[in-house]
N, C-alpha and C positions, 0 to 999 in steps of 0.2 A: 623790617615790616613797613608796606604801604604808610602814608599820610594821607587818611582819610579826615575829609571835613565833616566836625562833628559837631551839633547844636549846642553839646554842653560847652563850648569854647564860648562861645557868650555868656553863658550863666559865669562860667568864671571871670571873664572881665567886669561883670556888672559886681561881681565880689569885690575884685580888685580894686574897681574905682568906688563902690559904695562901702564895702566892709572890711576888709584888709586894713592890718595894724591894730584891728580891735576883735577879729575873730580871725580862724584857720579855717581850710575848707577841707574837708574830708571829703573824696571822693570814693561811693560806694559801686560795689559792682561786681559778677561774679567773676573767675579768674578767665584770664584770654580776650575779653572784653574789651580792651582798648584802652584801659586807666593808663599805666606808665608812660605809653606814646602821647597819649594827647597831652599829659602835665608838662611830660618834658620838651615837647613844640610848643604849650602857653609858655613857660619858663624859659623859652631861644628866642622868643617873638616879643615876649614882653616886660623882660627885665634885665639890666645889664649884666649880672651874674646870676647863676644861682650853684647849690649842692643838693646833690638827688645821693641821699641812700637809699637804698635795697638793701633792706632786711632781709630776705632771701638770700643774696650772697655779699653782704660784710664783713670786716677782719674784726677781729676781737678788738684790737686797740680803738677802733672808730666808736662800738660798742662802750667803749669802757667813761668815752666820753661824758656819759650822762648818767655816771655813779656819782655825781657831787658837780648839780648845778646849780647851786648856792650860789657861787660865784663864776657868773654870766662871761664876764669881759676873758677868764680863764678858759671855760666853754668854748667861746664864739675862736681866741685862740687854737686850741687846741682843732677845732675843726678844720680853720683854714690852714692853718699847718699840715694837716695830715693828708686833706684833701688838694692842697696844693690852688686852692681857688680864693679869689679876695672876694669878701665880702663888703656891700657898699648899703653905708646906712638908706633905709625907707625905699632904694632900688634893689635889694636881693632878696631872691625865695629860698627857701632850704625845704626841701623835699621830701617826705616821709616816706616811703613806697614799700607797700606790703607793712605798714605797722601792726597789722596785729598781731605780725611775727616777733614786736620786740614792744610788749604794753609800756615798760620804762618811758618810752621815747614817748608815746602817747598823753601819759599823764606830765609828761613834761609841758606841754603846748599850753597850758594856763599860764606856767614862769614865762615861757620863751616870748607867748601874745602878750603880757604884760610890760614885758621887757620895751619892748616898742621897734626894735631896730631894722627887723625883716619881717616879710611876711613867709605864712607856712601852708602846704599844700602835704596834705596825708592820702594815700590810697591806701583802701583795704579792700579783700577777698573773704568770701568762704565764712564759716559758723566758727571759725575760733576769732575774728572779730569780737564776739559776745565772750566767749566763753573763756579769750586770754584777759578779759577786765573785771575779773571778780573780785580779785586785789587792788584794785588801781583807784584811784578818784577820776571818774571821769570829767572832762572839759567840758565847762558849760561856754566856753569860747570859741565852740566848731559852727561851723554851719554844713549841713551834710547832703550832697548832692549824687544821685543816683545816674550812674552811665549803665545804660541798655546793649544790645547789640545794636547796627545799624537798622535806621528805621527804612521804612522803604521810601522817603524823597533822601536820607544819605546815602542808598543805593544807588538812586538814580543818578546822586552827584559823582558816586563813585566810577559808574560806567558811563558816564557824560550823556546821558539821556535826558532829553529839556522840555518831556512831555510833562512835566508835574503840573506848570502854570494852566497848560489847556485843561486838564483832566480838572481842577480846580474850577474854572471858569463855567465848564459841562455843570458842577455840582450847584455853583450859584446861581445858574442860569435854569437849573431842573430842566433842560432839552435835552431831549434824546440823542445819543453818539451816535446811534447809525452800528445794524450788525456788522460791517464788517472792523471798522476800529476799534469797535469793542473786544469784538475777540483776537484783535489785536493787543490791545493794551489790555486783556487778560493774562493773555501766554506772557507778556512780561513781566507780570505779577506774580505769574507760575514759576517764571523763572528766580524770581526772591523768592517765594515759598521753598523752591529744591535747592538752593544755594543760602540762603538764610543771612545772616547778617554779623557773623564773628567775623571780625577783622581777618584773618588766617584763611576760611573757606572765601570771603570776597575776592584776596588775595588773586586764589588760586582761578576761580573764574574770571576775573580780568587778565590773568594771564594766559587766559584759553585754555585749562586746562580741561581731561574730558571730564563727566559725571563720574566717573569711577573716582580717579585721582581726588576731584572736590570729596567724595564721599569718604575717601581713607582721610582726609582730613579733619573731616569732621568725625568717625570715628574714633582719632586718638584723641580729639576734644571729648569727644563722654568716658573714653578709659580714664581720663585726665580729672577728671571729675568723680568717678567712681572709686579711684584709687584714694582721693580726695576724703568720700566719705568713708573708708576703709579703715582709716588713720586716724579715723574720731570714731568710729562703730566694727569693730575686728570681726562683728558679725553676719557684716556684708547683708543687713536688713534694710539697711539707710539707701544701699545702692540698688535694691529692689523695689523699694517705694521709688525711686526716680525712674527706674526704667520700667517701671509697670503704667506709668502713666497714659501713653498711648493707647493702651488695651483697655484701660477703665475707661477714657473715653470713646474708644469703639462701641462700646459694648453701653452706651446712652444711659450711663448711670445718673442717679438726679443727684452722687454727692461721692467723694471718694471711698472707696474702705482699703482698710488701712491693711484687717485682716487678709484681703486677695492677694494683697501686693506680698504678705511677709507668710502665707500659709500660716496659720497660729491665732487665735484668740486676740485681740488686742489688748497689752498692758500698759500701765504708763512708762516703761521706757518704750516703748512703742509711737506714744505720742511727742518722746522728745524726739527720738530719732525724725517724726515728722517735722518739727520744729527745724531742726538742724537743717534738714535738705529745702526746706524755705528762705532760713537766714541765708543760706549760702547763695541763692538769687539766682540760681539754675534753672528756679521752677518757681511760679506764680502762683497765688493761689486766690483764686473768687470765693466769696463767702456767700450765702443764702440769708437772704434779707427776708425776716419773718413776716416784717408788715412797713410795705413800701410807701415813705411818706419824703419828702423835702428833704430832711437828713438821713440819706440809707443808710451810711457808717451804724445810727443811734440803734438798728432791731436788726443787726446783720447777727446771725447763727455761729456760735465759733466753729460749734459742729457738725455741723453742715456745710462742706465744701467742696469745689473741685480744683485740680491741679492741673498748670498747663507746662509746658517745657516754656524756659523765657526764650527760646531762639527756634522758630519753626523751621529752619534750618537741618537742625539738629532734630528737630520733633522727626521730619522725614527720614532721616538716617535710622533713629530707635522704630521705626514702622518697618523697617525692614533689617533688622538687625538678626532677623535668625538666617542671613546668609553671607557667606565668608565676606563679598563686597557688594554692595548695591548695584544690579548690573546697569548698563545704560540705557537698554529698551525701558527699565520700572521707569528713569528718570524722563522719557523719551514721549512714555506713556503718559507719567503727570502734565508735561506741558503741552501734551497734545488734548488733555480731560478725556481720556480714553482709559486711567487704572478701571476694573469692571467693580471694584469694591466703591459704597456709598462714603466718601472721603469729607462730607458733611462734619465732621470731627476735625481736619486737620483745616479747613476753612475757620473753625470756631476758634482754634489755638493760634493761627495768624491775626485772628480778630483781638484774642485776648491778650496778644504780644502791641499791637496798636495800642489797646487803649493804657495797658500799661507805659507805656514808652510816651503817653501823650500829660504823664504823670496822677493820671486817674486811680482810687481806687477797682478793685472788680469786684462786682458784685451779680448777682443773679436771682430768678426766683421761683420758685416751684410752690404750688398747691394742688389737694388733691381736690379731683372731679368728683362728681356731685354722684354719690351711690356707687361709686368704684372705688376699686384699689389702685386704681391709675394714675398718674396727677400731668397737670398740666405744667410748663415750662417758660421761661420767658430767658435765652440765653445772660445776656446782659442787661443792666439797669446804668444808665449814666444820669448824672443832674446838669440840668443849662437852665442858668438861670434858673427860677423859682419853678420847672417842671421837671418831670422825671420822664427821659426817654427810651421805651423799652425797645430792644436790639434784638432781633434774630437772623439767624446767619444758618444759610443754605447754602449745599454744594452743587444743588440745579436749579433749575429755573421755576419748579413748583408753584403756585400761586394760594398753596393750603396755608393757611395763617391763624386757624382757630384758637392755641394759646395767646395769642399775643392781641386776637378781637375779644375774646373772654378779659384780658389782664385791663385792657382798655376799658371794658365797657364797668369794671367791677373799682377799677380806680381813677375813672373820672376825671375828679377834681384837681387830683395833683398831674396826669399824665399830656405830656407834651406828643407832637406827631412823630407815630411811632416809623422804624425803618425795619426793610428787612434786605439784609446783604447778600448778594448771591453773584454769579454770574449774569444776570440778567441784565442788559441796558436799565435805563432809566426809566421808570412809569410807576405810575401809580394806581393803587384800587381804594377808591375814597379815600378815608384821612393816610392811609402805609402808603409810604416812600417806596421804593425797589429800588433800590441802586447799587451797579457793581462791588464789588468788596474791595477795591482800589480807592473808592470812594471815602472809603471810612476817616482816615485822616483829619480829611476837610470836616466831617461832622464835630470831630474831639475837639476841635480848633474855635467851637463856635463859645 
Protein backbone atom coordinates (compact mmCIF):
# COMPACT_ATOMS: atom_id res chain seq x y z
CA UNK A 1 0.00 0.00 0.00
CA UNK A 2 0.78 3.73 -1.11
CA UNK A 3 2.26 6.24 1.62
CA UNK A 4 -0.06 8.66 1.78
CA UNK A 5 0.63 11.97 3.78
CA UNK A 6 -1.81 12.09 6.42
CA UNK A 7 -2.63 15.16 8.86
CA UNK A 8 -2.95 12.75 11.71
CA UNK A 9 0.85 12.26 11.49
CA UNK A 10 1.10 15.54 13.49
CA UNK A 11 -1.50 14.97 15.97
CA UNK A 12 0.62 11.87 16.82
CA UNK A 13 3.84 13.70 17.10
CA UNK A 14 2.44 16.38 19.32
CA UNK A 15 1.34 12.96 21.38
CA UNK A 16 4.65 11.86 21.36
CA UNK A 17 6.44 14.84 22.27
CA UNK A 18 3.50 16.34 24.71
CA UNK A 19 1.87 12.89 26.13
CA UNK A 20 3.56 9.73 25.55
CA UNK A 21 5.13 7.78 28.66
CA UNK A 22 1.82 8.96 30.56
CA UNK A 23 -0.87 8.01 27.97
CA UNK A 24 -1.32 5.52 24.75
CA UNK A 25 -2.82 6.74 21.75
CA UNK A 26 -5.58 4.80 20.38
CA UNK A 27 -6.14 5.39 16.95
CA UNK A 28 -9.89 5.05 15.74
CA UNK A 29 -11.12 4.42 12.32
CA UNK A 30 -13.20 2.43 10.21
CA UNK A 31 -11.31 -0.74 8.63
CA UNK A 32 -9.33 0.00 5.19
CA UNK A 33 -8.81 3.57 6.37
CA UNK A 34 -5.29 3.83 6.66
CA UNK A 35 -4.62 3.11 10.71
CA UNK A 36 -1.84 0.24 10.25
CA UNK A 37 0.14 2.13 7.41
CA UNK A 38 0.36 5.32 8.93
CA UNK A 39 1.34 3.92 12.71
CA UNK A 40 3.85 1.83 11.34
CA UNK A 41 5.58 4.79 9.01
CA UNK A 42 5.17 7.08 12.62
CA UNK A 43 6.93 4.12 14.27
CA UNK A 44 10.08 3.85 11.08
CA UNK A 45 10.31 7.52 11.27
CA UNK A 46 10.28 8.18 14.78
CA UNK A 47 11.51 5.69 17.07
CA UNK A 48 14.63 3.50 17.09
CA UNK A 49 12.49 0.27 17.43
CA UNK A 50 9.41 -0.79 17.68
CA UNK A 51 6.70 -4.22 17.72
CA UNK A 52 3.59 -3.97 15.91
CA UNK A 53 1.02 -6.88 16.56
CA UNK A 54 -1.81 -7.66 14.58
CA UNK A 55 -4.46 -9.17 16.38
CA UNK A 56 -5.94 -10.26 13.17
CA UNK A 57 -2.98 -12.59 12.38
CA UNK A 58 -0.95 -13.49 15.66
CA UNK A 59 0.46 -16.97 16.86
CA UNK A 60 -0.99 -18.05 20.15
CA UNK A 61 2.24 -18.01 21.88
CA UNK A 62 2.69 -14.02 21.34
CA UNK A 63 -1.15 -14.07 22.64
CA UNK A 64 -0.25 -15.89 25.52
CA UNK A 65 2.18 -13.24 26.45
CA UNK A 66 -0.34 -11.23 28.46
CA UNK A 67 -1.99 -14.01 30.71
CA UNK A 68 0.25 -12.79 33.54
CA UNK A 69 1.73 -9.28 33.34
CA UNK A 70 2.40 -8.97 36.87
CA UNK A 71 5.74 -9.29 36.21
CA UNK A 72 6.70 -6.74 33.50
CA UNK A 73 10.57 -7.33 33.08
CA UNK A 74 9.27 -11.25 32.14
CA UNK A 75 6.53 -9.57 29.63
CA UNK A 76 8.90 -7.14 27.89
CA UNK A 77 11.30 -10.54 27.80
CA UNK A 78 9.22 -12.75 26.39
CA UNK A 79 8.14 -10.18 23.62
CA UNK A 80 11.50 -9.47 22.41
CA UNK A 81 12.20 -12.96 22.41
CA UNK A 82 9.53 -14.08 20.39
CA UNK A 83 9.55 -11.02 18.24
CA UNK A 84 13.11 -11.09 17.62
CA UNK A 85 13.27 -7.20 18.17
CA UNK A 86 15.16 -5.09 21.17
CA UNK A 87 13.47 -2.94 22.75
CA UNK A 88 15.17 0.44 23.93
CA UNK A 89 14.04 2.25 27.15
CA UNK A 90 11.72 5.71 26.48
CA UNK A 91 12.88 5.11 22.45
CA UNK A 92 10.41 2.12 21.54
CA UNK A 93 6.79 1.85 20.63
CA UNK A 94 4.88 -1.52 20.88
CA UNK A 95 2.05 -1.55 18.72
CA UNK A 96 -1.43 -2.75 19.21
CA UNK A 97 -3.15 -3.13 15.83
CA UNK A 98 -6.65 -4.17 15.49
CA UNK A 99 -6.96 -4.50 19.54
CA UNK A 100 -10.34 -4.91 19.72
CA UNK A 101 -9.67 -8.33 18.35
CA UNK A 102 -7.72 -9.20 21.54
CA UNK A 103 -9.44 -6.78 24.81
CA UNK A 104 -6.76 -8.63 27.21
CA UNK A 105 -4.07 -6.53 25.37
CA UNK A 106 -6.26 -3.45 25.83
CA UNK A 107 -6.87 -3.40 29.47
CA UNK A 108 -3.26 -4.20 29.79
CA UNK A 109 -2.11 -0.41 28.65
CA UNK A 110 -2.89 1.09 32.19
CA UNK A 111 0.20 -1.54 33.73
CA UNK A 112 2.34 -1.30 30.50
CA UNK A 113 1.76 3.20 30.48
CA UNK A 114 2.56 2.92 34.12
CA UNK A 115 5.34 0.90 33.71
CA UNK A 116 7.20 3.88 32.06
CA UNK A 117 9.52 2.18 29.58
CA UNK A 118 7.87 2.39 26.00
CA UNK A 119 5.31 4.22 24.51
CA UNK A 120 1.97 2.38 23.03
CA UNK A 121 0.06 3.13 19.82
CA UNK A 122 -3.55 0.86 19.60
CA UNK A 123 -5.64 0.87 16.45
CA UNK A 124 -9.10 -0.29 16.39
CA UNK A 125 -11.99 -0.89 13.69
CA UNK A 126 -15.51 -1.62 13.47
CA UNK A 127 -18.44 -1.91 16.61
CA UNK A 128 -16.63 -4.86 18.42
CA UNK A 129 -14.21 -2.08 19.62
CA UNK A 130 -17.35 -1.33 22.16
CA UNK A 131 -18.77 -4.44 22.32
CA UNK A 132 -15.27 -6.70 22.99
CA UNK A 133 -14.90 -4.29 26.54
CA UNK A 134 -17.81 -5.36 28.52
CA UNK A 135 -15.40 -7.37 30.65
CA UNK A 136 -12.42 -5.38 30.45
CA UNK A 137 -11.41 -2.08 32.75
CA UNK A 138 -11.03 0.23 30.33
CA UNK A 139 -7.79 2.73 30.23
CA UNK A 140 -8.27 6.10 31.39
CA UNK A 141 -4.59 6.34 30.03
CA UNK A 142 -5.62 6.52 26.09
CA UNK A 143 -6.05 9.45 24.33
CA UNK A 144 -8.14 8.60 21.29
CA UNK A 145 -7.73 10.05 17.94
CA UNK A 146 -10.08 9.60 14.77
CA UNK A 147 -8.35 8.77 11.23
CA UNK A 148 -10.98 9.65 8.25
CA UNK A 149 -10.59 8.73 4.79
CA UNK A 150 -8.30 11.20 2.80
CA UNK A 151 -9.66 14.58 2.98
CA UNK A 152 -9.65 16.46 -0.14
CA UNK A 153 -6.18 18.73 0.35
CA UNK A 154 -4.56 14.81 1.27
CA UNK A 155 -5.93 14.25 -2.05
CA UNK A 156 -4.50 16.74 -3.75
CA UNK A 157 -1.04 15.90 -1.88
CA UNK A 158 -1.57 12.53 -3.03
CA UNK A 159 -1.89 13.31 -6.97
CA UNK A 160 0.64 16.36 -6.58
CA UNK A 161 -1.81 18.91 -7.39
CA UNK A 162 -0.73 22.55 -5.64
CA UNK A 163 -4.00 24.29 -6.32
CA UNK A 164 -5.05 24.17 -2.57
CA UNK A 165 -2.98 27.50 -1.41
CA UNK A 166 -4.76 29.40 -4.52
CA UNK A 167 -8.22 28.07 -4.08
CA UNK A 168 -7.62 29.19 -0.16
CA UNK A 169 -6.38 32.66 -1.06
CA UNK A 170 -9.87 33.06 -3.58
CA UNK A 171 -11.78 32.19 -0.04
CA UNK A 172 -9.91 34.96 1.91
CA UNK A 173 -9.80 37.19 -0.45
CA UNK A 174 -14.03 36.57 -1.27
CA UNK A 175 -12.94 37.46 -5.28
CA UNK A 176 -14.47 35.95 -7.69
CA UNK A 177 -12.43 32.73 -9.71
CA UNK A 178 -13.58 33.57 -13.00
CA UNK A 179 -16.08 30.88 -14.94
CA UNK A 180 -13.81 29.21 -16.56
CA UNK A 181 -11.22 28.05 -13.41
CA UNK A 182 -13.95 27.29 -11.72
CA UNK A 183 -15.38 24.78 -13.49
CA UNK A 184 -12.10 23.80 -13.62
CA UNK A 185 -11.29 23.36 -10.10
CA UNK A 186 -14.79 21.86 -9.95
CA UNK A 187 -14.28 18.74 -12.12
CA UNK A 188 -11.39 18.18 -9.83
CA UNK A 189 -13.36 18.00 -6.96
CA UNK A 190 -15.74 15.80 -9.06
CA UNK A 191 -12.99 13.85 -9.44
CA UNK A 192 -12.56 13.16 -5.39
CA UNK A 193 -16.13 12.87 -5.15
CA UNK A 194 -16.02 9.64 -7.86
CA UNK A 195 -12.71 8.29 -6.44
CA UNK A 196 -13.27 9.17 -2.75
CA UNK A 197 -10.64 9.05 -0.35
CA UNK A 198 -9.83 5.15 1.03
CA UNK A 199 -6.32 4.77 0.66
CA UNK A 200 -6.95 1.37 -1.73
CA UNK A 201 -9.55 3.35 -4.52
CA UNK A 202 -6.63 6.60 -4.30
CA UNK A 203 -4.27 3.85 -5.00
CA UNK A 204 -5.90 2.72 -7.96
CA UNK A 205 -6.49 6.15 -9.48
CA UNK A 206 -2.97 7.36 -9.21
CA UNK A 207 -2.19 4.44 -10.86
CA UNK A 208 -4.32 5.37 -13.89
CA UNK A 209 -6.58 2.96 -13.43
CA UNK A 210 -10.07 3.27 -15.55
CA UNK A 211 -13.58 4.24 -13.32
CA UNK A 212 -14.53 0.68 -13.70
CA UNK A 213 -11.45 -0.95 -12.13
CA UNK A 214 -11.51 2.13 -9.28
CA UNK A 215 -15.24 1.06 -8.88
CA UNK A 216 -14.56 -2.87 -8.38
CA UNK A 217 -12.55 -1.46 -5.80
CA UNK A 218 -14.47 0.24 -4.04
CA UNK A 219 -16.97 -2.37 -4.19
CA UNK A 220 -15.11 -5.13 -2.38
CA UNK A 221 -14.57 -2.20 0.25
CA UNK A 222 -18.58 -2.19 1.05
CA UNK A 223 -18.75 -6.21 0.64
CA UNK A 224 -16.04 -5.84 3.19
CA UNK A 225 -18.03 -3.96 5.35
CA UNK A 226 -21.29 -5.63 5.00
CA UNK A 227 -19.77 -9.00 5.61
CA UNK A 228 -18.49 -7.08 8.61
CA UNK A 229 -21.82 -6.18 9.86
CA UNK A 230 -23.11 -9.87 9.05
CA UNK A 231 -20.80 -11.28 11.79
CA UNK A 232 -22.35 -9.04 14.58
CA UNK A 233 -26.06 -9.15 12.96
CA UNK A 234 -26.78 -12.86 10.92
CA UNK A 235 -29.70 -10.95 9.84
CA UNK A 236 -28.14 -8.92 7.44
CA UNK A 237 -30.53 -5.82 8.80
CA UNK A 238 -27.31 -3.96 9.86
CA UNK A 239 -26.08 -4.20 6.21
CA UNK A 240 -29.45 -2.74 4.97
CA UNK A 241 -29.47 0.21 7.11
CA UNK A 242 -25.91 1.06 5.59
CA UNK A 243 -26.74 0.55 2.25
CA UNK A 244 -30.06 2.16 2.13
CA UNK A 245 -28.45 5.25 3.01
CA UNK A 246 -28.30 6.88 -0.34
CA UNK A 247 -31.92 6.32 -1.10
CA UNK A 248 -33.04 7.99 2.28
CA UNK A 249 -31.18 10.70 1.14
CA UNK A 250 -32.46 11.02 -2.42
CA UNK A 251 -35.60 10.84 -1.56
CA UNK A 252 -34.98 14.65 0.92
CA UNK A 253 -36.19 12.99 4.06
CA UNK A 254 -35.85 15.55 7.14
CA UNK A 255 -34.44 12.38 9.27
CA UNK A 256 -33.59 8.79 8.72
CA UNK A 257 -36.09 5.71 9.17
CA UNK A 258 -34.96 3.03 10.28
CA UNK A 259 -38.27 1.16 9.18
CA UNK A 260 -37.35 1.73 5.15
CA UNK A 261 -34.20 0.67 5.50
CA UNK A 262 -35.10 -2.87 7.34
CA UNK A 263 -39.02 -3.22 5.84
CA UNK A 264 -40.44 -3.94 9.55
CA UNK A 265 -41.72 -1.82 12.30
CA UNK A 266 -38.87 -0.52 14.25
CA UNK A 267 -37.74 -2.53 17.51
CA UNK A 268 -35.05 -1.94 19.74
CA UNK A 269 -32.86 -4.31 18.48
CA UNK A 270 -33.28 -2.28 15.52
CA UNK A 271 -31.88 0.64 17.14
CA UNK A 272 -28.70 -1.20 18.20
CA UNK A 273 -28.22 -2.46 15.03
CA UNK A 274 -28.28 1.51 14.20
CA UNK A 275 -25.87 2.04 16.78
CA UNK A 276 -23.40 -0.74 15.68
CA UNK A 277 -23.24 0.55 11.92
CA UNK A 278 -22.28 4.18 13.57
CA UNK A 279 -19.71 2.87 15.93
CA UNK A 280 -18.16 1.22 13.18
CA UNK A 281 -17.41 4.74 11.35
CA UNK A 282 -18.64 3.75 8.01
CA UNK A 283 -21.35 6.05 8.36
CA UNK A 284 -21.80 9.43 10.00
CA UNK A 285 -24.48 10.64 11.53
CA UNK A 286 -26.01 14.49 12.02
CA UNK A 287 -28.30 14.95 14.60
CA UNK A 288 -31.32 17.67 14.59
CA UNK A 289 -30.80 20.44 16.91
CA UNK A 290 -34.29 21.19 18.50
CA UNK A 291 -33.36 24.90 19.33
CA UNK A 292 -30.32 26.36 17.87
CA UNK A 293 -28.17 28.33 20.39
CA UNK A 294 -24.14 28.73 21.18
CA UNK A 295 -23.86 25.07 22.41
CA UNK A 296 -25.70 22.88 19.54
CA UNK A 297 -24.44 19.53 21.13
CA UNK A 298 -26.91 20.81 24.57
CA UNK A 299 -30.79 20.56 22.26
CA UNK A 300 -29.46 18.15 19.58
CA UNK A 301 -32.61 15.28 18.99
CA UNK A 302 -31.26 11.79 19.35
CA UNK A 303 -33.99 10.92 17.31
CA UNK A 304 -33.94 12.77 14.75
CA UNK A 305 -31.18 12.08 12.34
CA UNK A 306 -29.60 11.67 9.12
CA UNK A 307 -26.84 9.25 7.92
CA UNK A 308 -24.10 9.98 5.50
CA UNK A 309 -21.62 7.25 4.16
CA UNK A 310 -18.03 8.60 5.77
CA UNK A 311 -16.32 8.23 2.35
CA UNK A 312 -18.28 9.93 -0.76
CA UNK A 313 -16.25 7.65 -2.59
CA UNK A 314 -17.91 4.84 -1.74
CA UNK A 315 -21.39 6.90 -1.37
CA UNK A 316 -20.98 7.08 -5.40
CA UNK A 317 -20.37 3.32 -5.86
CA UNK A 318 -23.81 2.49 -3.37
CA UNK A 319 -25.79 5.09 -5.87
CA UNK A 320 -25.23 2.88 -8.42
CA UNK A 321 -24.90 -0.54 -7.04
CA UNK A 322 -28.01 -2.15 -8.72
CA UNK A 323 -25.56 -2.80 -11.72
CA UNK A 324 -23.10 -5.60 -12.05
CA UNK A 325 -20.07 -2.59 -12.24
CA UNK A 326 -20.36 1.09 -12.56
CA UNK A 327 -19.92 1.79 -16.18
CA UNK A 328 -17.61 4.67 -17.11
CA UNK A 329 -19.89 7.02 -19.13
CA UNK A 330 -22.09 7.19 -15.11
CA UNK A 331 -18.44 8.06 -14.01
CA UNK A 332 -17.79 10.35 -17.16
CA UNK A 333 -21.16 11.78 -16.67
CA UNK A 334 -20.51 12.98 -12.80
CA UNK A 335 -17.28 14.88 -13.83
CA UNK A 336 -18.71 16.39 -16.64
CA UNK A 337 -22.23 17.62 -14.09
CA UNK A 338 -24.23 16.04 -16.81
CA UNK A 339 -25.82 12.66 -14.40
CA UNK A 340 -29.82 14.09 -15.52
CA UNK A 341 -30.80 13.12 -11.78
CA UNK A 342 -30.85 16.14 -9.00
CA UNK A 343 -27.30 14.91 -7.27
CA UNK A 344 -28.01 17.76 -4.53
CA UNK A 345 -27.75 14.68 -1.98
CA UNK A 346 -24.39 13.45 -2.97
CA UNK A 347 -22.99 17.27 -2.77
CA UNK A 348 -24.49 17.33 0.95
CA UNK A 349 -22.66 13.80 1.87
CA UNK A 350 -19.21 15.25 0.47
CA UNK A 351 -20.07 18.27 2.65
CA UNK A 352 -20.79 16.10 5.63
CA UNK A 353 -17.66 13.88 5.08
CA UNK A 354 -15.57 17.68 5.30
CA UNK A 355 -16.94 18.83 8.28
CA UNK A 356 -16.52 15.61 9.89
CA UNK A 357 -12.89 15.12 8.93
CA UNK A 358 -12.35 18.83 10.08
CA UNK A 359 -13.33 17.17 13.51
CA UNK A 360 -16.67 18.93 13.99
CA UNK A 361 -19.75 17.51 15.31
CA UNK A 362 -22.90 17.30 12.47
CA UNK A 363 -25.61 18.83 13.22
CA UNK A 364 -28.69 20.06 11.22
CA UNK A 365 -32.17 21.63 11.52
CA UNK A 366 -35.48 21.45 10.53
CA UNK A 367 -38.84 23.39 11.54
CA UNK A 368 -42.17 23.26 10.27
CA UNK A 369 -43.75 26.32 8.13
CA UNK A 370 -46.26 28.24 9.48
CA UNK A 371 -49.99 26.43 8.59
CA UNK A 372 -48.29 23.42 6.79
CA UNK A 373 -47.24 20.07 6.92
CA UNK A 374 -44.18 21.07 5.38
CA UNK A 375 -41.00 22.18 7.14
CA UNK A 376 -38.24 24.18 6.47
CA UNK A 377 -34.46 22.92 6.56
CA UNK A 378 -31.20 24.43 7.21
CA UNK A 379 -28.53 21.53 5.97
CA UNK A 380 -25.74 21.98 8.43
CA UNK A 381 -25.17 24.20 11.69
CA UNK A 382 -21.43 24.69 12.66
CA UNK A 383 -20.15 27.06 15.66
CA UNK A 384 -17.08 29.69 15.07
CA UNK A 385 -16.59 31.46 17.66
CA UNK A 386 -19.58 32.71 19.63
CA UNK A 387 -21.95 32.30 16.38
CA UNK A 388 -23.72 29.73 14.64
CA UNK A 389 -23.27 29.40 11.02
CA UNK A 390 -25.92 27.82 8.99
CA UNK A 391 -24.74 25.79 5.74
CA UNK A 392 -26.79 24.83 2.73
CA UNK A 393 -25.51 22.91 0.05
CA UNK A 394 -26.72 22.80 -3.65
CA UNK A 395 -25.91 20.76 -6.51
CA UNK A 396 -26.82 23.97 -9.03
CA UNK A 397 -26.37 27.07 -9.14
CA UNK A 398 -30.03 28.15 -7.76
CA UNK A 399 -30.16 31.39 -5.97
CA UNK A 400 -33.48 30.10 -3.86
CA UNK A 401 -32.52 30.37 -0.17
CA UNK A 402 -35.80 30.80 1.72
CA UNK A 403 -34.83 28.18 4.60
CA UNK A 404 -31.89 29.46 5.46
CA UNK A 405 -33.30 33.63 5.19
CA UNK A 406 -36.39 32.35 7.41
CA UNK A 407 -33.45 30.43 9.97
CA UNK A 408 -31.60 33.70 9.89
CA UNK A 409 -34.08 36.10 10.27
CA UNK A 410 -35.90 33.76 13.20
CA UNK A 411 -32.29 33.43 15.12
CA UNK A 412 -30.81 36.53 14.83
CA UNK A 413 -28.82 36.96 17.74
CA UNK A 414 -26.89 33.97 17.80
CA UNK A 415 -26.38 33.58 13.80
CA UNK A 416 -23.08 34.40 12.14
CA UNK A 417 -22.95 35.06 7.92
CA UNK A 418 -24.51 32.40 6.57
CA UNK A 419 -23.02 30.14 3.33
CA UNK A 420 -24.38 28.36 0.73
CA UNK A 421 -22.17 25.71 -1.19
CA UNK A 422 -22.81 24.89 -4.74
CA UNK A 423 -21.08 24.87 -7.80
CA UNK A 424 -21.25 28.49 -8.28
CA UNK A 425 -18.27 30.93 -8.27
CA UNK A 426 -18.03 33.25 -5.51
CA UNK A 427 -20.85 35.99 -4.82
CA UNK A 428 -22.86 36.97 -2.70
CA UNK A 429 -26.76 38.11 -2.07
CA UNK A 430 -26.71 40.44 1.01
CA UNK A 431 -25.44 38.89 4.16
CA UNK A 432 -25.09 34.56 2.14
CA UNK A 433 -21.86 33.87 1.00
CA UNK A 434 -22.08 31.54 -2.32
CA UNK A 435 -19.04 29.81 -2.62
CA UNK A 436 -17.92 26.66 -4.53
CA UNK A 437 -18.22 23.50 -2.51
CA UNK A 438 -14.23 23.14 -2.74
CA UNK A 439 -14.39 25.90 -0.66
CA UNK A 440 -15.74 24.32 2.38
CA UNK A 441 -12.50 23.32 4.10
CA UNK A 442 -11.24 26.93 4.50
CA UNK A 443 -14.56 27.82 6.19
CA UNK A 444 -14.03 24.63 9.07
CA UNK A 445 -10.60 26.03 9.47
CA UNK A 446 -11.87 29.34 10.62
Amino acid sequence: MALFKRKLYDKLLEWKEQSAGKYAVLIEGARRVGKSTLVKEFAENEYESYVMIDFSNTSKELRNCFDDIADLDRFFLRLQTITGTQLLNRNSVIIFDEVQLFPQARQAIKHLVADGRYDYIETGSLISIRKNVKDILIPSEEIKLKLYPLDYEEFLWASGNETYRMRKEFFENRNAIGNLLNRKLMRDFRVYMAVGGMPQAVQAYLQKKSFREIDEVKRELIHLYEDDFRKIDSSGLSARIYRDIPSQLAHNRKRYVISSATGKKTQKRDLERLYDVIDSQTVLASYNIAKPDISLSSTKDLNSYKLYIADTGLFVTLMFMDRPAAENILYEKLLSDKLPADLGYLYENVAAQMIAASGRELCYHTWQKPDSTHYYEVDFLIGIKQKIIPIEIKSSSTTSHKSIDVFCEKYSQVVGRPYIFSQKDISNDGQILFMPIYMMPFLLEE
